[in-house]
VMD Tcl script that draws the C-alpha trace (Angstrom):
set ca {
  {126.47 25.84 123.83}
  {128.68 28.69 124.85}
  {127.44 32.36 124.12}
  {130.68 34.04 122.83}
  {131.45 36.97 124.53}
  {131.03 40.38 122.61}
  {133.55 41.99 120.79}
  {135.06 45.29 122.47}
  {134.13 47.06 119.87}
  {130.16 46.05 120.20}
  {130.89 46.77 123.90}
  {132.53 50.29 123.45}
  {128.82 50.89 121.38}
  {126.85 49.78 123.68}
  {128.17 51.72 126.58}
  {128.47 54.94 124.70}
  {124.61 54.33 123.46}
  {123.52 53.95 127.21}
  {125.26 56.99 128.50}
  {125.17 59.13 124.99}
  {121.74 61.83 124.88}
  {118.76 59.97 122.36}
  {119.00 60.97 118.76}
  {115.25 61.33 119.09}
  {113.02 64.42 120.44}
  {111.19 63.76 123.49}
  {107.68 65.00 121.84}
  {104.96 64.61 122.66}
  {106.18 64.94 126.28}
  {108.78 67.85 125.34}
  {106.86 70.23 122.54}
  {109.42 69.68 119.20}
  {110.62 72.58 117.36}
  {111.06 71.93 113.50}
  {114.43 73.11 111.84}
  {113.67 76.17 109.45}
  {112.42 75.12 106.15}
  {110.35 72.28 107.66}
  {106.69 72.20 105.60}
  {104.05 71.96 108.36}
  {100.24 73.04 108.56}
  {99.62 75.00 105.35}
  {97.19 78.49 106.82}
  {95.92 81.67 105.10}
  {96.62 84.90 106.55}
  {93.84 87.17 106.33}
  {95.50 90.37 106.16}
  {97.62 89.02 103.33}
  {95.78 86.84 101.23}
  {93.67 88.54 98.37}
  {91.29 85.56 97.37}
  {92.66 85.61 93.69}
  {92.34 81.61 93.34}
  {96.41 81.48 92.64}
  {96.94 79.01 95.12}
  {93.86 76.42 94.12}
  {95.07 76.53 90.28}
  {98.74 75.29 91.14}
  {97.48 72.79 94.29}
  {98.30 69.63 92.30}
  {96.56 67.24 95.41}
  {93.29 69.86 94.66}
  {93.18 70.47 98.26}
  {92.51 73.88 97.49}
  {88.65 75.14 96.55}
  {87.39 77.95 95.89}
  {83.47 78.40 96.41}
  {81.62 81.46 94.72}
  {78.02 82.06 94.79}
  {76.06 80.95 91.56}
  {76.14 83.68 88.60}
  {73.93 86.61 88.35}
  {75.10 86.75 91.64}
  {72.00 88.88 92.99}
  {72.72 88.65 96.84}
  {74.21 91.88 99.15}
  {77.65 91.64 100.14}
  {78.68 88.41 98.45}
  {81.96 86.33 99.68}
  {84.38 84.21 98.84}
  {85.52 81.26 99.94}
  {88.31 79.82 99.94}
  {88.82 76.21 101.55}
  {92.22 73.99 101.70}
  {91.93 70.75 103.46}
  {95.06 69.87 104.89}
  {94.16 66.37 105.30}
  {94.64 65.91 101.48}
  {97.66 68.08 100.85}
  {100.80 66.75 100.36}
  {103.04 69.89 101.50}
  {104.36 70.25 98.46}
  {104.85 74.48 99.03}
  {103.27 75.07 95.21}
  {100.42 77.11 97.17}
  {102.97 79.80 99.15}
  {105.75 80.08 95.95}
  {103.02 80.88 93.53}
  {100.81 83.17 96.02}
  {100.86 86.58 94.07}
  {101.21 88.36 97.76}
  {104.15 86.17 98.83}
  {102.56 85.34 102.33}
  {98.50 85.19 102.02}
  {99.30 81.33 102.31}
  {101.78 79.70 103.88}
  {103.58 76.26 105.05}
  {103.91 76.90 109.33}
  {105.85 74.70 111.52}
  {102.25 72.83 113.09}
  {103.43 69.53 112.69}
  {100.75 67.19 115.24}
  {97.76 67.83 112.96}
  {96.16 64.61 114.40}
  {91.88 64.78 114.59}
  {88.96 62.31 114.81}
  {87.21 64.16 113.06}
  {88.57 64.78 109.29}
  {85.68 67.26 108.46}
  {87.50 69.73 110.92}
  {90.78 69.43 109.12}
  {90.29 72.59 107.17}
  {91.86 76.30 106.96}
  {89.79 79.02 105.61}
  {89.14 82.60 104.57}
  {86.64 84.68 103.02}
  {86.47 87.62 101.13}
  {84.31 90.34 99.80}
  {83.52 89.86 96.05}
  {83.68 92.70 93.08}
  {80.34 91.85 90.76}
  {79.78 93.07 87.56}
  {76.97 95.79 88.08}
  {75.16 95.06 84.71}
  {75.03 91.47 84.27}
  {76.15 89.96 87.61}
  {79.18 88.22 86.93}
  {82.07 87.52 89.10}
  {85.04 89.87 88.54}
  {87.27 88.82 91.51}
  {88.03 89.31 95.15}
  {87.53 93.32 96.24}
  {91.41 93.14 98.44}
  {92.78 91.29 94.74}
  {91.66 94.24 92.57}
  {92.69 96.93 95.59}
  {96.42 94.98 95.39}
  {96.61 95.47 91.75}
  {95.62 98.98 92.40}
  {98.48 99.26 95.00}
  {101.00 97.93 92.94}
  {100.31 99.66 89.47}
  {100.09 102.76 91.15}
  {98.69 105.48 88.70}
  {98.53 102.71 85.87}
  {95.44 102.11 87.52}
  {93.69 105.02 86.60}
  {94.00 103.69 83.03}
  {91.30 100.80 83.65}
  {87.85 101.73 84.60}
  {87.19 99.65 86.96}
  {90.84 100.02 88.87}
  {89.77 103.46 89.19}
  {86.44 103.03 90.56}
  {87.46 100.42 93.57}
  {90.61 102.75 94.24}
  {88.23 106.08 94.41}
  {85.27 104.32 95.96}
  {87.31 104.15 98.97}
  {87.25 107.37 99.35}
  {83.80 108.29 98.47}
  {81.51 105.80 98.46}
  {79.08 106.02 95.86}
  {76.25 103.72 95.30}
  {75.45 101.92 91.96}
  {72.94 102.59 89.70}
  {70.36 99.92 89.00}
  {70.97 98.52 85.43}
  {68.80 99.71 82.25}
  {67.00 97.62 80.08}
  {69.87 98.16 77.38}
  {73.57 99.73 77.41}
  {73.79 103.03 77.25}
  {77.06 105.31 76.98}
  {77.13 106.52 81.16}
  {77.22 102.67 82.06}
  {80.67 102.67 80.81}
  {81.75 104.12 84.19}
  {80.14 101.74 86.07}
  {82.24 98.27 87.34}
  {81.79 95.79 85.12}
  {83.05 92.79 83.54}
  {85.08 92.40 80.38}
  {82.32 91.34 78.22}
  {80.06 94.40 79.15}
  {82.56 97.02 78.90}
  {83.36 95.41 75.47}
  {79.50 95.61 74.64}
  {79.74 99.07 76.01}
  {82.78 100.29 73.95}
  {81.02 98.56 70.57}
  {78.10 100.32 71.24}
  {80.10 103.94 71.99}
  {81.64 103.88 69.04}
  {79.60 102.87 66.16}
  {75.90 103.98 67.84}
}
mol new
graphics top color blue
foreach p $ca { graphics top sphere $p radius 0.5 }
foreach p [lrange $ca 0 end-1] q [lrange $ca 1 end] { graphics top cylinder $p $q radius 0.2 }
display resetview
């Protein structure tokens, strides 16, 4: 059986294939830069996240977590955490449009996120905590109550607690150790919204 021979057309292909540049990138011998746009690694910036939890309510993989300590929170110093394991995320981009800082997390170009080991496939960042200095409850991240300081300006001063992170910069004063009940000067203290409500009750009809 004769082979027929190809078509010019096939021919004219073929040639123009063989002398014609690859479509493909040479990676992983040539390093491959993405277009702009592309959704790589997802990473927190330090200096620009604020720990508010934005970014683990919209994750809809939950590849986003965000560890507290247990409340009363009692320790010194407390942080937290927050964790997103890129090995679950699906680069969807709902973390960095939703951010409330615009850049504290955000889709890179790191594309060869290949590992043995999954355990090590995770970005994190920690920061300081604001507790409640009656009861010990979790208000939020100190750098998310210092950005809604920043951006309210002298709003700020309208909230107790606004105030006192925004002047304790400057002076640093140390708490008080709470009373055995609420008394009127604990009302310019930092606390949470249930004991300043307790407070206010207790200012006004005491």
């Amino acid at each position: 059986m004769r082979i027929p021979l190809p078509k010019l057309r096939e021919l004219k292909e073929a040639v123009r294939s063989l002398l014609s540049r690859p479509y493909t990138t040479r990676f992983p011998y040539v390093a491959h830069e993405p277009v702009d746009g592309f959704r790589g690694k997802p990473e927190y910036f330090e200096n620009d996240c604020v720990g508010c939890g934005a970014c683990e309510a919209v994750c809809p993989a939950g590849a986003i977590t965000m560890i507290d300590p247990a409340e009363p929170v009692t320790e010194k110093n407390p942080v937290r955490r927050m964790e997103l394991r890129y090995d679950i995320c699906i680069f969807c981009g709902n973390c960095q449009v939703n951010c409330i800082t615009g850049t504290g997390v955000q889709l890179t170009k790191k594309y060869d996120l290949a590992l043995f080991d999954r355990k090590l496939a995770v970005e994190s960042v920690e920061k300081e905590l604001v507790i409640c200095e009656l009861c010990g409850a979790i208000l939020t991240a100190k750098d998310h109550l210092k950005w809604m300081v920043k951006r309210l300006g002298t709003l700020s001063y309208g909230n107790p607690t606004l105030l006192l992170i925004s002047q304790r910069e400057l002076i640093p004063v140390e708490s008080g150790k709470p009373g055995k009940e609420l008394r009127r000067p604990d009302i310019v203290k930092i606390l949470c919204p249930k004991c300043r409500h307790d407070i206010m009750l207790k200012d006004i009809w005491d």
